[in-house]
C-alpha positions as MATLAB code, in Angstrom:
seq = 'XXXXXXXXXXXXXXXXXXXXXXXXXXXXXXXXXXXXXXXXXXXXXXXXXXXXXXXXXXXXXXXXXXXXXXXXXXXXXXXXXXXXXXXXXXXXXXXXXXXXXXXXXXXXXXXXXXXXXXXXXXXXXXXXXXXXXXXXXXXXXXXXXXXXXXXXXXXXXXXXXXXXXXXXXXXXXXXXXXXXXXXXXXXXXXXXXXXXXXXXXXXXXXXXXXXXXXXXXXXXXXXXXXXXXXXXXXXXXX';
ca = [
      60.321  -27.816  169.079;
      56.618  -28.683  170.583;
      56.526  -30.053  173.970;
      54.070  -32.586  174.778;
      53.272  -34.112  178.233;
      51.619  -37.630  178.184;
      50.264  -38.177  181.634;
      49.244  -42.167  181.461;
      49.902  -44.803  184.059;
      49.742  -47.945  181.458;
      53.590  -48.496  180.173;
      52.934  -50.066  176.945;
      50.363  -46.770  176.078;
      52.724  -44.147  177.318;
      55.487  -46.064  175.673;
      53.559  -46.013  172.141;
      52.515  -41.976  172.276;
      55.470  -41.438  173.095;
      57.575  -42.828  170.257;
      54.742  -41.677  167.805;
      55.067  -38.331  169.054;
      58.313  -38.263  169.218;
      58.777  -39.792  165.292;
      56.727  -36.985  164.349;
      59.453  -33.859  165.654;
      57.548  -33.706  169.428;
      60.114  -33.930  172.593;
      57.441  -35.848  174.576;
      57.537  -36.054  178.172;
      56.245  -38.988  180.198;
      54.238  -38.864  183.867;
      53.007  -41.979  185.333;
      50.528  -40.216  187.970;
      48.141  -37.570  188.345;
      50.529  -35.707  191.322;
      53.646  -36.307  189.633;
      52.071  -34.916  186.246;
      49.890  -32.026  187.598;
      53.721  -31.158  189.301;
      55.010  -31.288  185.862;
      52.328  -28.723  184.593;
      52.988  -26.473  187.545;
      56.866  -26.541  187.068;
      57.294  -26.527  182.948;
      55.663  -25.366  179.903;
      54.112  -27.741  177.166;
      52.190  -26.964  173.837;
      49.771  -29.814  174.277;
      48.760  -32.308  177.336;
      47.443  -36.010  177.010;
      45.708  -36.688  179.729;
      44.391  -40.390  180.888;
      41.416  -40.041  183.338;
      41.912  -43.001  185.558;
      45.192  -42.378  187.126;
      46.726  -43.352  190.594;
      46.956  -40.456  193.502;
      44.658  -37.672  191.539;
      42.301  -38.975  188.790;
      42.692  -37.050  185.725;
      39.514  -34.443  186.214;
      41.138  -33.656  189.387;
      44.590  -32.674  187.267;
      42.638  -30.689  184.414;
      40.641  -28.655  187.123;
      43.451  -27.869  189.085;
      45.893  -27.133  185.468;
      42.752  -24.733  183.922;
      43.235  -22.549  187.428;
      46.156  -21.439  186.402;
      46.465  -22.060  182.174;
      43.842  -21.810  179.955;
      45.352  -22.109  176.639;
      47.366  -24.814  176.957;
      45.117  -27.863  174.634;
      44.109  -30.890  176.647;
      42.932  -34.056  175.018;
      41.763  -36.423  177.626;
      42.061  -40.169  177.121;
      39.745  -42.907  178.145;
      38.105  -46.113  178.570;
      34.841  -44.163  179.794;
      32.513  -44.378  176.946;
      29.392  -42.596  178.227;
      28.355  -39.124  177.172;
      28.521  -37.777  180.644;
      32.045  -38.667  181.031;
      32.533  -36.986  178.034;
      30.531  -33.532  178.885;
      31.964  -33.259  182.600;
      35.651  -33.339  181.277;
      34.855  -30.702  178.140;
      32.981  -28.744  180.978;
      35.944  -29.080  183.131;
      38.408  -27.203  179.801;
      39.388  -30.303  177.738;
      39.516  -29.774  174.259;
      39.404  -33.135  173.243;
      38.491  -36.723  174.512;
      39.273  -39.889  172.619;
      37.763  -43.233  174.198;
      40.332  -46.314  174.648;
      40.963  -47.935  172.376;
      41.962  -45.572  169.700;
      44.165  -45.159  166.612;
      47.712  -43.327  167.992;
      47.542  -42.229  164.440;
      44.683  -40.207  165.354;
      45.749  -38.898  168.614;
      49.069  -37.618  166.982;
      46.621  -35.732  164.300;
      44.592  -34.571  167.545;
      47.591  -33.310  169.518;
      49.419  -31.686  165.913;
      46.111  -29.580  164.821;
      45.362  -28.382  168.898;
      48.527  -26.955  169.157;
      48.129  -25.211  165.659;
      44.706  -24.009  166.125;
      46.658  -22.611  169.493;
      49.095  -20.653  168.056;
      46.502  -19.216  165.888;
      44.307  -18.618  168.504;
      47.424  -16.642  170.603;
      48.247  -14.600  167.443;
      51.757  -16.122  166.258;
      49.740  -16.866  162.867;
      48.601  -13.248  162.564;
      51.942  -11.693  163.293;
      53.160  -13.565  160.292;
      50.221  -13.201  157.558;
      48.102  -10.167  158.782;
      45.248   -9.371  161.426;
      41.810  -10.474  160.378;
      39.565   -7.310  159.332;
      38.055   -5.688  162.424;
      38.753   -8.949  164.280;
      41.162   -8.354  167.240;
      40.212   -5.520  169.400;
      41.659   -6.350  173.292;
      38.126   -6.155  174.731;
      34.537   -6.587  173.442;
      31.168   -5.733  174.617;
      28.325   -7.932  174.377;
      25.046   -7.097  176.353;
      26.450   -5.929  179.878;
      29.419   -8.176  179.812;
      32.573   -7.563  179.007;
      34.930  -10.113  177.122;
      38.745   -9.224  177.857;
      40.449  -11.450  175.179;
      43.742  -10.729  176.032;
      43.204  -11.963  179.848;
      40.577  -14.711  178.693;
      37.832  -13.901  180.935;
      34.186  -11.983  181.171;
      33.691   -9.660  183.632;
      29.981   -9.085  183.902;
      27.863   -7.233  187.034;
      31.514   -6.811  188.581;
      31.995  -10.593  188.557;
      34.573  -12.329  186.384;
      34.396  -15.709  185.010;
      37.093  -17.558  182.875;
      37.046  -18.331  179.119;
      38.186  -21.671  177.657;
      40.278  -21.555  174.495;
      37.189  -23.115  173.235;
      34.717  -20.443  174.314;
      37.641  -17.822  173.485;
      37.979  -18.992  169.900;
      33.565  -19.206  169.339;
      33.661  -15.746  171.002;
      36.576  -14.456  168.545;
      34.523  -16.057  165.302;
      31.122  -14.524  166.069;
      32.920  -11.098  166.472;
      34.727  -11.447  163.496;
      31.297  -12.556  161.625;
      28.836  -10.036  164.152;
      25.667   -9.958  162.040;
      26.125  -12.888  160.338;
      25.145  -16.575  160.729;
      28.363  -18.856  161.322;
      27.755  -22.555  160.545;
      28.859  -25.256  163.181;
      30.603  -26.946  160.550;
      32.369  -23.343  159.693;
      33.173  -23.332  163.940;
      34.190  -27.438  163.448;
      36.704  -26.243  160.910;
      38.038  -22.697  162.445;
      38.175  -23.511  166.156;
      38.667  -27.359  166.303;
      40.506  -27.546  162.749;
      39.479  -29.890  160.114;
      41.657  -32.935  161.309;
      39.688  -33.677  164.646;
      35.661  -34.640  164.620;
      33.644  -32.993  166.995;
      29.480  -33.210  167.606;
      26.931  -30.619  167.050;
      26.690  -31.019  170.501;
      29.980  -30.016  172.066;
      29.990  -26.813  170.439;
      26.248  -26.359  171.308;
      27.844  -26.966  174.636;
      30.550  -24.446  174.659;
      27.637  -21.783  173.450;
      25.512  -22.215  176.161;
      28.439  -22.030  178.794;
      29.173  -18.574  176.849;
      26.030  -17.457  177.023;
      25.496  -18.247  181.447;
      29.153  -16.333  181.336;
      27.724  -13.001  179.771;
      24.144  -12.938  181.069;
      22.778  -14.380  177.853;
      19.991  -16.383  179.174;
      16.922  -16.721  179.440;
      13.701  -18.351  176.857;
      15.113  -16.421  174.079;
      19.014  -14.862  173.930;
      19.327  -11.682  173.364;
      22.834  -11.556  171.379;
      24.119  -14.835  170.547;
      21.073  -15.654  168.178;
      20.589  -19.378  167.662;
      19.875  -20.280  163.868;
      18.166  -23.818  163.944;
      19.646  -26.735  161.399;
      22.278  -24.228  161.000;
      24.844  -22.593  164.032;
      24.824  -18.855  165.299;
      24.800  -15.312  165.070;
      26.157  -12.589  167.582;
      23.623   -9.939  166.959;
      25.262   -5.841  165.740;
];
């Protein structure tokens, strides 16, 4: 069975994930703080993390940037009355792989938290053990430019410095490999990273590209590897 943390202070919120979760086959656990639930992360293991931003004793950036220190797979969907783009950008920037502004359908967020964690377990390889490795798709390490991209560890080592992958980064990495020489759609990277239940901008995964490229030396007027194909997505160049 899936285990879910729900990190929200408001009773009647927590209260309503929970039992929605928990109709749906989740064991659900519930934290009412940010020290209390960034203790839970550190002490247990969960397949998915709802995460409210405005908590009491550490505000929920504060949890995520201390939890991505030491996990990087695990998927985080923060929750929110902050509507503004910023709010938004800082917590994907900080490793969230979701955000859903208050107030939302928990119909939604259950369809959020059920296609993270199996985009995750794709993404780790339990899928592939089952139907079959993708063609010429999961070597341990790849080279790209100078850098190095250690899949396995999620991180890029690059000039003898190594920087951390998101499962986000990690999975855009994984598709432009798998597709090296051709252009992959953002709606194709929507669908095979994010999964077709959860709506995502252009902009997020235009996001998540340019933090790749700063991470393997890809910058500059014009990148070198990660080719950008205008109206359309990306190419990682042969």
């Amino acid at each position: 069975m899936s285990r879910v943390l729900v990190i929200e202070d408001e009773n009647n919120m927590s209260a309503s994930i929970k039992d929605s979760l928990e109709f749906e086959g989740y064991e659900t656990i519930i934290s009412k703080d940010g020290k209390d639930g960034l203790a839970c992360l550190n002490r247990e293991g969960f397949d998915s993390v709802v995460l409210d931003i405005s908590l009491p004793e550490i505000d929920g950036y504060e949890v995520l940037r201390e939890f991505r220190k030491i996990n990087k797979e695990t998927p985080v969907i923060l929750i929110s009355g902050r509507t503004n783009e910023e709010d938004k950008v800082f917590g994907f920037n900080l490793g969230a792989d979701d955000y859903l502004t208050k107030p939302f359908s928990i119909i939604e967020l259950v369809a959020r938290v059920r296609a993270h964690i199996r985009r995750t377990h794709i993404l780790k390889g339990t899928h592939l053990l089952k139907s079959g490795s993708y063609p010429g798709y999961e070597p341990v390490t790849i080279k790209i430019g100078e850098a190095l991209v250690f899949l396995d560890k999620m991180t890029v080592k690059l000039e003898e410095k190594e920087a951390p992958l998101t499962p986000k980064e990690l999975g855009i990495i994984r598709l432009l490999y798998k597709n090296r020489g051709k252009v992959v759609s953002r709606d194709m990277m929507m669908k095979e990273i994010w999964g077709e239940d959860i709506f995502v901008t252009e902009r997020v995964i235009d996001t998540n590209v340019v933090s790749i490229r700063k991470k393997i030396g890809d910058i500059g007027r014009k990148s070198k590897y990660i080719k950008t194909i205008f109206g359309i997505g990306y190419k990682l160049a042969e």
